[in-house]
N, C-alpha and C positions, 0 to 999 in steps of 0.2 A: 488698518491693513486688511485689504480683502484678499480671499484666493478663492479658482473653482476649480472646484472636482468634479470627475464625475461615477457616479454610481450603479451596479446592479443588481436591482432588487426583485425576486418572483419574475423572471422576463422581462420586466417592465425598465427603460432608464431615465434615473434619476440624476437632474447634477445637485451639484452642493456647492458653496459659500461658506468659509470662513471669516467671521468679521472680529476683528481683533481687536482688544481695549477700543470698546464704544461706548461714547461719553452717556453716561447714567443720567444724564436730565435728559436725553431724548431716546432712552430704551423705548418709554410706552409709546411716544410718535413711530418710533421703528419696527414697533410689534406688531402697529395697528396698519401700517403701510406691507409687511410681511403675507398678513391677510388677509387685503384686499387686494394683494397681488397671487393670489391661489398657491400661494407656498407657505412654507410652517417654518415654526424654528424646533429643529431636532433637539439641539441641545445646547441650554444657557449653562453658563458655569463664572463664576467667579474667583480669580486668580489671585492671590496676594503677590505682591510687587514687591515685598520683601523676604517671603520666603519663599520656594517655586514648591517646596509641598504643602501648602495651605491651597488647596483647593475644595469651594464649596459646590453644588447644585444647586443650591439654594442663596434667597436674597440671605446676607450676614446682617447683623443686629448696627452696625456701623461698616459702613461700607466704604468710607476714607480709604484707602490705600488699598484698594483693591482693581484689578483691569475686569474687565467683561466680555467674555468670548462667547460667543454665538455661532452658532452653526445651520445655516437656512436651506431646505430641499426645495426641489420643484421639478414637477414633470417636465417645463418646461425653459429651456435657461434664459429663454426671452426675459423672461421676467424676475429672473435673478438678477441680469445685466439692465433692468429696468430699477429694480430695488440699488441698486450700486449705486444708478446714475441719480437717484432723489436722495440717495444718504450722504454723496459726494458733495452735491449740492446743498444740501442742508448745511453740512460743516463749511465749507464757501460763504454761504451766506453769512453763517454766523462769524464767525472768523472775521467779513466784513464791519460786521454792524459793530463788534469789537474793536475793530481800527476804530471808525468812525467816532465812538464816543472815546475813545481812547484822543485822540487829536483835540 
């Protein structure tokens, strides 16, 4: 689940991205796509799925039942909505190639 906000900071506007339980084998693909898109990730956190007050900042020692929330800035939202459209994608894709060997 994504959403945008927008923020501001010192004069300056900032928006923001919400990315909501993102699948943990392709966080480092999404961190590394994050920035070389001139935006940062504000803040990672990890959610337990079973309790809503187990929340970490940090990776946990086992990470099974946990969601992953992200929160992405950028000067600019072009490339927020550019990062959306390659993570969209990405799960598209996969999701495919999962049917596929699945059949």
């Amino acid at each position: 689940m994504l959403k945008n906000n927008n923020l501001r900071n010192y004069n300056n506007r900032y928006s923001r991205m919400e990315m909501k339980n993102v699948n943990k084998d392709i966080i480092d693909w999404l961190e590394e796509i994050i920035e070389e898109n001139n935006s940062r990730v504000e803040h990672k956190e990890w959610k337990s799925k079973y309790n809503n007050y187990v929340i970490y900042d940090y990776e946990p020692f086992c990470t099974d039942g946990f969601d992953i929330n992200i929160i992405v800035t950028s000067i600019d939202e072009a490339y927020l909505d550019f990062i959306k459209y390659l993570y969209e994608e990405k799960i598209n894709t996969i999701k495919y190639l999962n049917n596929c060997i699945g059949v």
